[in-house]
ZAMARGU-4260 file (C-alpha; in steps of 0.2 Angstrom, whole numbers, plus 5000, padded with zeros to 4 digits):
<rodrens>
0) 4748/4973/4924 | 4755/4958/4933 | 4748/4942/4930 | 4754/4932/4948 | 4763/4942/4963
5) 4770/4933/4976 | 4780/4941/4992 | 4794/4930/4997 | 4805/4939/5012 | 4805/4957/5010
10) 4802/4953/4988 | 4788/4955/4975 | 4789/4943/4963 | 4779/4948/4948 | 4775/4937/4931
15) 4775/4950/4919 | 4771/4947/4902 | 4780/4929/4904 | 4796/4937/4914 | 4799/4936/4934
20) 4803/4951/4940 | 4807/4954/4957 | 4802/4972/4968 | 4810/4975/4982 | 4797/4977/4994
25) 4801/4996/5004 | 4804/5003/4985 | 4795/4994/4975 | 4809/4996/4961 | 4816/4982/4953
30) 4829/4971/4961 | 4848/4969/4953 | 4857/4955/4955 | 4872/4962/4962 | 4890/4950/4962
35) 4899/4948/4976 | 4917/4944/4968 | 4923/4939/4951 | 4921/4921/4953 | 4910/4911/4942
40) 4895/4900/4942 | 4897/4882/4937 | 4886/4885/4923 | 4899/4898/4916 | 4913/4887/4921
45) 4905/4874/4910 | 4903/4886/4894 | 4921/4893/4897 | 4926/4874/4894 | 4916/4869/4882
50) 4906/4856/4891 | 4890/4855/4897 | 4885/4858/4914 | 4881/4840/4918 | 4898/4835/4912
55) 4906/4847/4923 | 4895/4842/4939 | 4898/4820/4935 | 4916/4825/4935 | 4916/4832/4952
60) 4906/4820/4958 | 4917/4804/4951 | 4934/4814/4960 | 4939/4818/4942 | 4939/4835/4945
65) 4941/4842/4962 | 4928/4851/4971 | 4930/4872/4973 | 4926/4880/4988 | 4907/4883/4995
70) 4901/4900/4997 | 4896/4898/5018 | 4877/4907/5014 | 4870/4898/5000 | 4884/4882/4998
75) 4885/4888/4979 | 4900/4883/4972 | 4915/4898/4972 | 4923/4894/4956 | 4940/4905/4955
80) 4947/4910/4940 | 4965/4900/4943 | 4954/4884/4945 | 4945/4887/4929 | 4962/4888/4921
85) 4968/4874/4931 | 4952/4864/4922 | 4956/4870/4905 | 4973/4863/4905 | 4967/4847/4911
90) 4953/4845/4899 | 4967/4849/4885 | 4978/4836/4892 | 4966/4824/4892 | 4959/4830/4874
95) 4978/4827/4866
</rodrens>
């Protein structure tokens, strides 16, 4: 039995047992997260080079690094896979 639901458009968010689960609403079954492409989240960005996310984000932020694109509905970053190479063979550049 859920301990806390909430409904947050069209979802039910359950704490079950510690986890958030979320319910789609018109069939109550629980809701994948589904990706749109094969890019990457900066947190995986920052594990494929070995640095930690904060790293990663104050290296944007001084110009080190160059900004990706946004993704236009949320503003995630959109982190190709030619750019994560791009910032590998920087970061060894720099390493050497």
């Amino acid at each position: 039995m859920p301990n806390y639901v909430h409904l947050v458009m069209g979802l039910y968010f359950a704490l079950v047992s510690g986890l958030v689960i979320a319910y789609d609403l018109t069939t109550m079954s629980p809701r994948k997260r589904v990706r749109k492409s094969d890019n990457l989240l900066t947190s995986e960005v920052a594990s494929v080079l070995g640095i930690s996310q904060r790293t990663l984000l104050r290296r944007l932020a001084a110009g080190i690094w160059p900004e990706p694109m946004r993704d236009p509905e949320n503003n995630y970053r959109m982190w190709r896979p030619i750019e994560v190479q791009q910032l590998r063979e920087a970061l060894e550049r720099e390493r050497q």
